[in-house]
C-alpha positions in Angstrom: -15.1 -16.8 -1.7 -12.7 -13.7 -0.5 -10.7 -11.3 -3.1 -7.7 -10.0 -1.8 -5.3 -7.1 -3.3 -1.7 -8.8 -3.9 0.8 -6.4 -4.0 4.8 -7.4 -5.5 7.6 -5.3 -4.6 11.1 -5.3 -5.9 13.0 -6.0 -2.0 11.2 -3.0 0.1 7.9 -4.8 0.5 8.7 -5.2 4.5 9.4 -1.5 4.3 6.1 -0.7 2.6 3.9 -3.2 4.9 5.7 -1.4 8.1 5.2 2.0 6.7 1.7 1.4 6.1 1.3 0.0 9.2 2.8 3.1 11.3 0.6 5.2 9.2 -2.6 3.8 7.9 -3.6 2.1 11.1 -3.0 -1.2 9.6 -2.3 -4.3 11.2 0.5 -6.7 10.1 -0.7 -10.5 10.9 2.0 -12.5 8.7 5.6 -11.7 7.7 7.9 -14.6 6.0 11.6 -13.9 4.8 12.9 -16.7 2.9 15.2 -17.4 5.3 12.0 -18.2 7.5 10.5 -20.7 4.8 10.8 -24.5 6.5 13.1 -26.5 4.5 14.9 -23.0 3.3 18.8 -23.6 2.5 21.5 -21.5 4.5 21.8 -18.5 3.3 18.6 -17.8 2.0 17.5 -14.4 1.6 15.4 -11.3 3.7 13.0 -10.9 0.4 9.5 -11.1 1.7 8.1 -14.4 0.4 4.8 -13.4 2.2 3.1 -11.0 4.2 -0.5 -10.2 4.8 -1.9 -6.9 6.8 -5.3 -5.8 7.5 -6.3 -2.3 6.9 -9.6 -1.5 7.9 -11.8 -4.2 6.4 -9.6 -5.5 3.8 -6.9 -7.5 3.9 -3.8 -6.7 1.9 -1.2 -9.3 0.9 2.3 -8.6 -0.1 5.5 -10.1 -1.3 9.4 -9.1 -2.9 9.6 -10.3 -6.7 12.9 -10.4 -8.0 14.7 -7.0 -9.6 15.2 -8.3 -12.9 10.8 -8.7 -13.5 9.7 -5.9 -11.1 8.2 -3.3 -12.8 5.8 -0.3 -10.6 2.1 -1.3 -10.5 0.4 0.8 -13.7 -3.0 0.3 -13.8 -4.2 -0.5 -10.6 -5.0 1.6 -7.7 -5.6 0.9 -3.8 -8.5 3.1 -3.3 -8.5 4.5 0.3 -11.9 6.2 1.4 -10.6 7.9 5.0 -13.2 9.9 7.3 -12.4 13.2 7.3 -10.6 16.1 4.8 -8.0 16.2 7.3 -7.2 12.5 7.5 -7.0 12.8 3.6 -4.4 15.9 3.7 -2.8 13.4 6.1 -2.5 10.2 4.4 -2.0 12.8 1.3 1.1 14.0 2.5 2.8 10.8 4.1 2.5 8.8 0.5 3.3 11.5 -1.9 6.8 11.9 0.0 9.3 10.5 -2.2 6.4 9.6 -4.7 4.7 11.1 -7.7 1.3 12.8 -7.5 -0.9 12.1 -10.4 -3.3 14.8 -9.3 -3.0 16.9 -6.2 -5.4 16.8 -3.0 -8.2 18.9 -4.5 -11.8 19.2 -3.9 -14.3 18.1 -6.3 -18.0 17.5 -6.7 -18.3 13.8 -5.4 -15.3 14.4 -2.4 -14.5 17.2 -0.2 -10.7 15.6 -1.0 -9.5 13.3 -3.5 -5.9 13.0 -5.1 -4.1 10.1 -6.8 -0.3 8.8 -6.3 2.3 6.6 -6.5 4.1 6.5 -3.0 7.7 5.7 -2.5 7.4 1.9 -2.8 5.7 2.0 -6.7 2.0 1.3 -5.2 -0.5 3.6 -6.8 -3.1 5.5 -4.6 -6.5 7.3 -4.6 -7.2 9.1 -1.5 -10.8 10.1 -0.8 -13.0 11.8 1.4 -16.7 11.4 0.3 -19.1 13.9 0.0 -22.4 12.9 2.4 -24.4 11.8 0.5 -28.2 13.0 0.0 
């Protein structure tokens, strides 16, 4: 059994996948338009009717939900554990612009970095680099 994180975006999911791609060192392995579906009629669409990238060890699938039901994710974060306080300040910095930040890069006692945020594309964010551990 595998559990992936689906993520639905209102028409900028290739956007978002490419983005994340440049910029968290992901890897995109699948990317369907509708227009790309077999059996699709002329003139269907460029919404992303699937698309599927691995970041690190997890995979991360994606797809474009019509306007009219897309709402930004609420309650759910990705939670990105990065190696370093600089590759937080980083990854910090590329999501937050055009975003909302929850709570700002700080340090606290279980991270030498950690912030939360909702980038440009409505995905929310934790960014953390881990105290070592004793």
């Amino acid at each position: 059994m595998k559990l992936y994180a689906q993520l639905n975006f209102g028409g900028n999911c290739e956007e978002a996948f490419r983005f994340y791609e440049k910029h968290l060192g992901g890897k995109i392995t699948m990317m369907m338009n509708q227009s790309q579906a077999p059996g699709a009629p002329g003139g269907a669409g460029k919404a992303i009717i699937h698309a599927r990238m691995n970041i690190g060890d997890t995979v991360l699938i994606g797809n474009d939900v019509p306007s009219s039901v897309f709402q930004k994710i609420r309650s759910v974060y990705m939670y990105l554990a990065v190696d370093s306080a600089k590759e937080a300040e980083r990854v910090h910095k590329l999501l937050a612009e055009g975003g909302e930040v929850y709570m700002p890069m700080e340090e606290t006692f279980y991270a030498s970095r950690f912030s939360q945020l909702r980038d440009r594309f409505g995905v929310s964010w934790s960014i953390i680099h881990e105290r070592p551990r004793p």
